[in-house]
N, C-alpha and C positions, 0 to 999 in steps of 0.2 A: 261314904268314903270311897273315894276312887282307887284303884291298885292296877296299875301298869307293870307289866311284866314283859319282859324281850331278851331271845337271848340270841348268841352269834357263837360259830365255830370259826376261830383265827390260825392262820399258822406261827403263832407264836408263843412264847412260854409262858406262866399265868407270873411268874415276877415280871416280865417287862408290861404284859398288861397292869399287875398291879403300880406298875412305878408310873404308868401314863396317868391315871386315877390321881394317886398321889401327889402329882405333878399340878395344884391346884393355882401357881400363878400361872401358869400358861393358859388356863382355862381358856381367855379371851382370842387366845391366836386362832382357836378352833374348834369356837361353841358361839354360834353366830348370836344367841341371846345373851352371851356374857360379856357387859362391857368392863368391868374390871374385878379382879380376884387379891384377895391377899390373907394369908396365915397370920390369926392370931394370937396362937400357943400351940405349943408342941410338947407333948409329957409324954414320954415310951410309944410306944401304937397309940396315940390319942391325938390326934387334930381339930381343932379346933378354926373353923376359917370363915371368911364372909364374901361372900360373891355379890357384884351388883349385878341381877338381870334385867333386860328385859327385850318385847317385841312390840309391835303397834303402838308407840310412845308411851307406855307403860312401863315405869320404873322403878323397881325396888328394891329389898337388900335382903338377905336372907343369909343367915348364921346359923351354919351345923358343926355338930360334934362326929367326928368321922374315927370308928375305932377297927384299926386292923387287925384282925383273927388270922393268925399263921397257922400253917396248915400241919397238922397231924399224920403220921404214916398212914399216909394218900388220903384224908382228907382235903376240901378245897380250901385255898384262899380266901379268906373274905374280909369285907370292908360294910359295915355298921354305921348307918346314918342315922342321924338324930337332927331334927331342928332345934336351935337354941332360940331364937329370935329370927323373925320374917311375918310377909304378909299372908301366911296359911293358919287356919286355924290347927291342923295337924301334919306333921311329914317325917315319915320313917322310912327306910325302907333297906337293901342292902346290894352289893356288887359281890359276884361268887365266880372267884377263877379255879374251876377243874383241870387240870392235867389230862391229857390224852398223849401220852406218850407219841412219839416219832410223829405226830400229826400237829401238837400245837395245843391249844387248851379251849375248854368252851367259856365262853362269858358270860353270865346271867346279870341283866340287872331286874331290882322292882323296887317299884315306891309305892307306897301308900298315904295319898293326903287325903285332907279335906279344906274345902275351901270357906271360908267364915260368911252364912245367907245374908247377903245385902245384894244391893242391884250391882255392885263394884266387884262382890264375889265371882258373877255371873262373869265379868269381863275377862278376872284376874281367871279365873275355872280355864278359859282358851285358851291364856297365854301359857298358862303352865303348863295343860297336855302337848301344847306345842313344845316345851321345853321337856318333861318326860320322854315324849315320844320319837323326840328326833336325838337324843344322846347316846345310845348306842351305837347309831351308824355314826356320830361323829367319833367317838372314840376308836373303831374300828379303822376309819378312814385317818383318824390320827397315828395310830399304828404302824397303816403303813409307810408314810411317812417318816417318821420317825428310825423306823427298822427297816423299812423297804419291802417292798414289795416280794411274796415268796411264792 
């Protein structure tokens, strides 16, 4: 199993990080492997969605159950991913926004997959550390945008 872990200090508050997160049709404006996003249920903190990605003509779909954890006197934020349906054999992993007062909040994200052994796994195994590895700087760089530069 693979586990990718990154985390960033932003100057902004860990709700507007969580609302870029949550903000899962836009996905495509600003996550160069997502060509289209869309929610398929929504019950309390529980999302349900299905993103098409992909990179190198490789295309496919992947469906998580995304559950938001509100944060506790000064516990973080978090956001709880689950695969329901895609081409990994496993993907969990979670987004954690801490508070840092008058500074902004830290970001963590990690996933943990794996990828199902066939000669296809090996291919699909690149695209998706590409797609692991390059999502927090785009979220970041979403940010500022969004909120603008601080």
């Amino acid at each position: 199993m693979a586990i990718m872990q990154r985390s960033a200090h932003v100057p902004y508050e860990p709700d507007q990080m969580l609302a870029l997160v949550n903000d899962i049709t836009a996905y495509p404006e600003f996550l160069h492997w997502c060509h289209a996003a869309r929610i398929d249920t929504v019950a309390d903190t529980t999302v349900e969605a299905t993103l098409e990605i992909g990179l190198s003509g490789i295309y496919k779909s992947i469906r998580t159950r995304n559950r938001t954890r509100s944060s506790n006197a000064g516990s973080p934020v978090r956001i709880e991913i689950e695969m329901l349906e895609g081409p990994l054999k496993k993907l969990r992993g979670s987004w954690i926004f801490s508070d840092q007062p008058s500074t902004g909040c830290d970001v963590e994200l990690r996933l943990e997959y794996e990828i199902h052994r066939s000669p296809f796994g090996l291919v699909l195994r690149t695209v998706f550390d590409e797609i692991a590895n390059s999502q927090l700087n785009a979220f970041v760089k979403r940010a500022g945008v969004v909120y603008g530069d601080k």
